[in-house]
C-alpha positions in Angstrom: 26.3 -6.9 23.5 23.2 -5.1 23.1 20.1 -5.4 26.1 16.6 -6.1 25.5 15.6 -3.0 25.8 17.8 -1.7 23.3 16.6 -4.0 21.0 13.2 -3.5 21.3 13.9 0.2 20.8 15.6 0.1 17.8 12.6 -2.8 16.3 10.3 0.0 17.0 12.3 2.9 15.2 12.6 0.8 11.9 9.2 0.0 12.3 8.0 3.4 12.5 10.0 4.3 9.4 8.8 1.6 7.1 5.4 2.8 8.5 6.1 6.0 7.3 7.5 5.1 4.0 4.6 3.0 3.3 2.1 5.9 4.1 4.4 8.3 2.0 3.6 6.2 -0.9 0.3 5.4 -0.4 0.0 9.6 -0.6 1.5 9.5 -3.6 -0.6 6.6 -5.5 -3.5 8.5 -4.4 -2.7 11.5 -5.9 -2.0 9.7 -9.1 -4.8 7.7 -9.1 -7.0 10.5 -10.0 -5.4 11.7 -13.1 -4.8 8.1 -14.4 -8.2 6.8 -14.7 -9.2 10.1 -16.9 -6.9 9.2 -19.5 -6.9 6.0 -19.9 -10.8 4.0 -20.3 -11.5 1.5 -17.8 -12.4 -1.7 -20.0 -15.4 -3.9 -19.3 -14.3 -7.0 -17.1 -14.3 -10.0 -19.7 -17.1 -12.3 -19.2 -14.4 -15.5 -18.9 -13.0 -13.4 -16.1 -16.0 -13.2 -13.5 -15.8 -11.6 -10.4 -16.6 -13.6 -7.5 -19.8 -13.7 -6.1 -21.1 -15.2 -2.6 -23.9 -17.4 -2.5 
């Protein structure tokens, strides 16, 4: 059977790989999003599609 502590040691591990895949690809979008918005033109937003505003 496996203790507490093990347990919690092992939660923490796959946390702090999924913590560092997430962070690997946030890198990589970031890198892309440069080069992405240079070739393709950002439309207007449509005027039936309003942003939200506070009031």
């Amino acid at each position: 059977m496996i203790s507490n502590n093990e347990r919690m040691r092992i939660r923490r591990q796959m946390q702090r790989r999924i913590n560092e895949v997430v962070a690997e690809r946030r890198r990589t979008r970031q890198l892309e999003v440069p080069v992405e918005p240079a070739a393709q033109p950002v439309e207007p937003t449509e005027p039936d599609n309003p942003r939200l505003t506070t009031v």
